[in-house]
C-alpha positions in Angstrom: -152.9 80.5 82.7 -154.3 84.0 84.0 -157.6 81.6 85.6 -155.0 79.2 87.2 -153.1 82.0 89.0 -156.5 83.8 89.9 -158.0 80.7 91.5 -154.4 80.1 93.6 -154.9 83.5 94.9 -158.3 83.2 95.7 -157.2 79.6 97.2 -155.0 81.7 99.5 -156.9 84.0 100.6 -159.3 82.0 102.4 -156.4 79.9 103.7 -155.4 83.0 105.4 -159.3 83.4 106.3 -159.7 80.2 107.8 -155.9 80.5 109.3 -157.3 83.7 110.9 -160.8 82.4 112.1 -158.7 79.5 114.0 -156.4 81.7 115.7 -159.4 83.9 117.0 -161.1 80.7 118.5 -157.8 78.9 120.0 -157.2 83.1 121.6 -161.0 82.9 122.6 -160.9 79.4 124.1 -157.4 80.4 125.6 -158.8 83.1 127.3 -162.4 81.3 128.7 -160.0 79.1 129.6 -157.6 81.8 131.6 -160.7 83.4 133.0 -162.4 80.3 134.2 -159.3 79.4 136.0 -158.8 83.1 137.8 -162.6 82.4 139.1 -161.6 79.1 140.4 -158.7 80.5 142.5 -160.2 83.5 143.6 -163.3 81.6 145.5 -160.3 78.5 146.9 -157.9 81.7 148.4 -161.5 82.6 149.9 -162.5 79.6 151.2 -159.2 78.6 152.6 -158.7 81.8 154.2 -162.2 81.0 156.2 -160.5 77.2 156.4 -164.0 75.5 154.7 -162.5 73.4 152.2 -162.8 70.3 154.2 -166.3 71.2 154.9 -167.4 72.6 151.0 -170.7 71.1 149.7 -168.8 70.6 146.8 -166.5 67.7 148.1 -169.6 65.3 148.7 -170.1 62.7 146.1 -173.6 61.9 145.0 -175.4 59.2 142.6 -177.9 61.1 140.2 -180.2 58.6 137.7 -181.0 61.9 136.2 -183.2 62.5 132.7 -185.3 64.6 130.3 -188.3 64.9 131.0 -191.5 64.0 128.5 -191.7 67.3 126.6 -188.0 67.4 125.7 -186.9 69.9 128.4 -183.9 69.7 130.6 -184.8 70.2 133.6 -182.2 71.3 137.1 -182.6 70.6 140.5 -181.5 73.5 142.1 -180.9 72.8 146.1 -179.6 75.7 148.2 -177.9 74.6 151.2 -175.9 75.8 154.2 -174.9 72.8 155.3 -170.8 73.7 155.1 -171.0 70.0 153.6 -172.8 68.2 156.0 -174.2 64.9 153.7 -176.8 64.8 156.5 -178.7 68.2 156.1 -182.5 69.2 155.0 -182.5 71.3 151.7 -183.0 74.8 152.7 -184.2 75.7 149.0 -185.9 73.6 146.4 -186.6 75.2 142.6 -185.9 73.0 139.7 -184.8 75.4 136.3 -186.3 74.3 133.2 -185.0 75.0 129.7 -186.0 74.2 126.3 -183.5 74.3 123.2 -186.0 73.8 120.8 -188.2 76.5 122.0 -185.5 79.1 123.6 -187.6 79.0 127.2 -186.2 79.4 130.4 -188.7 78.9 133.3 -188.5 78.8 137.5 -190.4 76.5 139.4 -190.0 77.1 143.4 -191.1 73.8 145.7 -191.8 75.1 149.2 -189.9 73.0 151.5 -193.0 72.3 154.1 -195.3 70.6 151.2 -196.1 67.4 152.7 -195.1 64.7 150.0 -194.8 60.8 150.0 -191.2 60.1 149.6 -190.0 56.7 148.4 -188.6 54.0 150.8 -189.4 56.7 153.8 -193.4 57.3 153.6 -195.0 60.9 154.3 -192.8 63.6 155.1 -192.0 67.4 154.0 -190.2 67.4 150.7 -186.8 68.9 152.2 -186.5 65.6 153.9 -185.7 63.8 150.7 -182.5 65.4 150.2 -181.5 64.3 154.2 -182.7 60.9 153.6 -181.2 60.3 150.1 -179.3 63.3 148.8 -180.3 64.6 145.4 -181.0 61.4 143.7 -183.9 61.0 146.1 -185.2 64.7 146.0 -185.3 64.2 142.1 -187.5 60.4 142.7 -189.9 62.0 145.1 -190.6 64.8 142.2 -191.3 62.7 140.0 -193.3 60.2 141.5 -195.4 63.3 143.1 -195.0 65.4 140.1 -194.6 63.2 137.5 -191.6 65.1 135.8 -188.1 64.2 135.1 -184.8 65.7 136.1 -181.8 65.3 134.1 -179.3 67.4 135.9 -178.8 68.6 139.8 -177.0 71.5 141.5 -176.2 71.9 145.2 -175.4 75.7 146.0 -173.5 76.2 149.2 -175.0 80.1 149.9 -171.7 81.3 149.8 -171.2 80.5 146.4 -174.3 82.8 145.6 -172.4 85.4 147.7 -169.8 85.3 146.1 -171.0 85.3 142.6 -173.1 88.3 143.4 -170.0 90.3 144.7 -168.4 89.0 141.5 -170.8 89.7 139.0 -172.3 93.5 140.7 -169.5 95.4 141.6 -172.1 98.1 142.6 -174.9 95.9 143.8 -177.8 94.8 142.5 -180.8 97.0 142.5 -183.9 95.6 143.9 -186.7 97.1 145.9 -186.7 95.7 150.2 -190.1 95.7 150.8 -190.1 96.1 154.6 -187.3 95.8 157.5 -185.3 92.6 157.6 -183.4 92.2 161.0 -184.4 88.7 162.6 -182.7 85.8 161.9 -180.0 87.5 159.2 -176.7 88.1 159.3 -177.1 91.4 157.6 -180.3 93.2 158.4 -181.9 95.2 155.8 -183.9 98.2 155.9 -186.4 99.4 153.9 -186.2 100.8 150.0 -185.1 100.9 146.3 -181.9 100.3 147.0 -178.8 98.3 145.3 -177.3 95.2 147.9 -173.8 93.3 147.6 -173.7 89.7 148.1 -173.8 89.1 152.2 -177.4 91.8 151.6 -178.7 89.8 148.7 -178.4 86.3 150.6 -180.4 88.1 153.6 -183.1 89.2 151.3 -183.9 85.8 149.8 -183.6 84.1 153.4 -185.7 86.2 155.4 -189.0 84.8 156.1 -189.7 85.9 160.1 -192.5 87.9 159.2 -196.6 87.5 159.1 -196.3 85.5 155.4 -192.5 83.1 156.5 -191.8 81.0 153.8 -194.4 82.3 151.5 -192.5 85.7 151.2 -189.4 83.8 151.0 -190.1 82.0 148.2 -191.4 85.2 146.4 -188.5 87.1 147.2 -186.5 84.6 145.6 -187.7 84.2 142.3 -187.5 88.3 142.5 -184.0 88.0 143.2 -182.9 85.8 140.4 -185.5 87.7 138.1 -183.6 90.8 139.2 -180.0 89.3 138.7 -181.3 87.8 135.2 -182.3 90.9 133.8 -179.4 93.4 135.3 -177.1 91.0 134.1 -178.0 90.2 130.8 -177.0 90.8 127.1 -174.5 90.6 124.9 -171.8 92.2 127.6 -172.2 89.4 129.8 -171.1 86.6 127.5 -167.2 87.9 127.6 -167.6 87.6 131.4 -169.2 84.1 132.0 -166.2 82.1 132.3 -165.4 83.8 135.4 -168.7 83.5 137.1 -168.5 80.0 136.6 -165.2 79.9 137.7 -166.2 82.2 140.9 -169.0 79.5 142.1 -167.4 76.5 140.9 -165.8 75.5 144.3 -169.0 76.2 145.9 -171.4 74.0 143.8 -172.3 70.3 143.5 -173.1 69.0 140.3 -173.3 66.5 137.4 -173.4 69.3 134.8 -169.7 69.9 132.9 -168.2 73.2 132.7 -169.3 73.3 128.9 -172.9 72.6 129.7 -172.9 75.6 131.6 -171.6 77.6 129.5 -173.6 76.7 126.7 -176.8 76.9 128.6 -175.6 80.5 130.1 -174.5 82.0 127.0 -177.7 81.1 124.6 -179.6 82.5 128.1 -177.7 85.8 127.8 -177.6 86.2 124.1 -181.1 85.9 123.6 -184.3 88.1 123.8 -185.8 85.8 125.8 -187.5 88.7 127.8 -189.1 87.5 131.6 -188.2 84.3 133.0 -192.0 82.7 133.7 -191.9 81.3 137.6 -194.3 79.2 139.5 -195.0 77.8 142.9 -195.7 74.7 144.1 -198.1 74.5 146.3 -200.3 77.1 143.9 -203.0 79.1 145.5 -206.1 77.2 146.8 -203.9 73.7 146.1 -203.2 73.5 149.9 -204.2 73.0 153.2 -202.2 73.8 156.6 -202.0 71.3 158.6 -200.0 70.1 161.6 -198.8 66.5 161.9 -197.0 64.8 165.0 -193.4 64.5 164.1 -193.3 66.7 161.6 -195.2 70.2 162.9 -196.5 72.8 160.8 -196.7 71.4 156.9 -198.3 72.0 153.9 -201.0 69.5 152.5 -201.3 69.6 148.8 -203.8 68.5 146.8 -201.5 66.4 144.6 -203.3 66.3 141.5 -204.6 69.8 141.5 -201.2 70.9 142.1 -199.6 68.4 139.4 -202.0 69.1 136.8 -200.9 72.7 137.2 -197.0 72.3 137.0 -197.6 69.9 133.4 -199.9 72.7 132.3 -197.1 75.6 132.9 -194.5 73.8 131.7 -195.7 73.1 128.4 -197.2 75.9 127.7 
């Protein structure tokens, strides 16, 4: 008798336990949910107020035959574009992100839009031509027939998005070191120095590229940038705030990801010790020639297998 009323207390308190444990997820889920939403409507008052909703990257509807690639990675087509939703517009930035579950890696791969690439159905043109001739579905099969690797996902980033998620996410700036004076061809010019930039600054910094090194510098500056937002806005702190970021740049973004994806990609990136994110540049250093080609101007030649066997080799590893 004593044992019987001992095990229906015991029963009870884990029903209470579990009751608990439910409440705190539905309140937690409630409140992603609440956050997510806020995020959503604070970047739609913003882009209605500047009347580009008809015009938002993110109202253009795209085909993507997207995959993982052979080592088990997922792999995202990152295109940064300022198009204001133009479907007929050259990619301004190419990177593909590439994470692995299994292994907890997150890696940057930057594709410099001038590297001279064959691009199916349209022969031999610079690799930001794909996404003009065929959208994202097209930049992802000239990859891989160059490059040999597949892409599962794909994200189009109207710049104002990142604006707006920087504002968002660094009330005070980011800190990041301006290497030299930035004034041609910006909105915001910069000047020189440790210093911490809001949003309009940040998207300066990773645009510039008027200067002895152009698009080289560019491309560096970028994968310093998102090194530099990675690392100031990482750990366990973030995690209560991600629903709102992806809320924030939402409206602004083009994708076949879901919201959960994101989330679940973004919170294992911020919750774990994952330390530097490893970056890489196609065309790597002696992989190239410049060359100029009627048509198409000033481009960069690659020496496709050099250059492919290079990419395999730092993805795997």
């Amino acid at each position: 008798m004593r044992s019987e009323k001992h095990h229906k207390k015991k029963k009870r308190k884990w029903t209470r336990f579990l009751l608990v444990i439910f409440v705190l997820i539905g309140a937690a889920a409630v409140y992603s949910y609440y956050q997510y939403k806020q995020g959503v409507q604070q970047s739609l008052k913003k882009i209605n107020q500047n009347n580009e909703e008809e015009n938002s990257v993110a109202n253009v509807e795209y085909e993507f035959d997207g995959r993982k690639d052979q080592y088990g990675a997922t792999n995202i087509l990152l295109l940064g574009s300022d198009s204001r939703g133009e479907e007929k517009a050259r990619a301004d930035t190419i990177m593909i992100a590439h994470y692995n579950e299994d292994r907890g890696t997150y890696k940057l791969t930057s594709i410099m839009r001038d590297s001279y690439v064959k691009i199916p159905g349209h022969g031999k043109h610079k690799i930001n031509s794909a996404f003009y001739y065929g959208g994202p579905e097209l930049m992802r099969q000239t990859i891989k027939e160059n490059f040999d690797i597949d892409i599962q996902y794909y994200a189009i980033v109207d710049f104002q998005g990142f604006v707006q998620l920087i504002d968002e996410a660094f009330p005070n700036g980011v800190e990041i070191n301006v290497e030299k004076k930035m004034e041609e061809y910006v909105e915001t010019p910069l000047e020189p120095g440790l210093q911490r930039l809001n949003g309009d600054q940040m998207l300066s910094f990773v645009r510039f590229r008027h200067d002895a090194i152009g698009d080289f510098g560019r491309v560096k500056r970028q994968q310093e940038a998102l090194q530099a937002i990675s690392d100031q806005l990482s750990g366990i702190q973030t995690i209560p705030k991600l629903p709102k970021l992806v809320g924030v740049v939402t409206p602004y973004v083009n994708t076949n990801m879901d919201t959960g994806d994101i989330l679940f990609m973004a919170k294992d990136f911020f919750s774990n010790d994952r330390g530097a994110i490893e970056t890489f540049r196609i065309p790597i250093e002696n992989g190239y020639k410049d060359a100029s080609i009627k048509g198409e101007g000033s481009v960069l030649d690659l020496d496709l297998e050099k250059n492919r066997e290079a990419f395999h080799q730092f993805i795997v590893q």
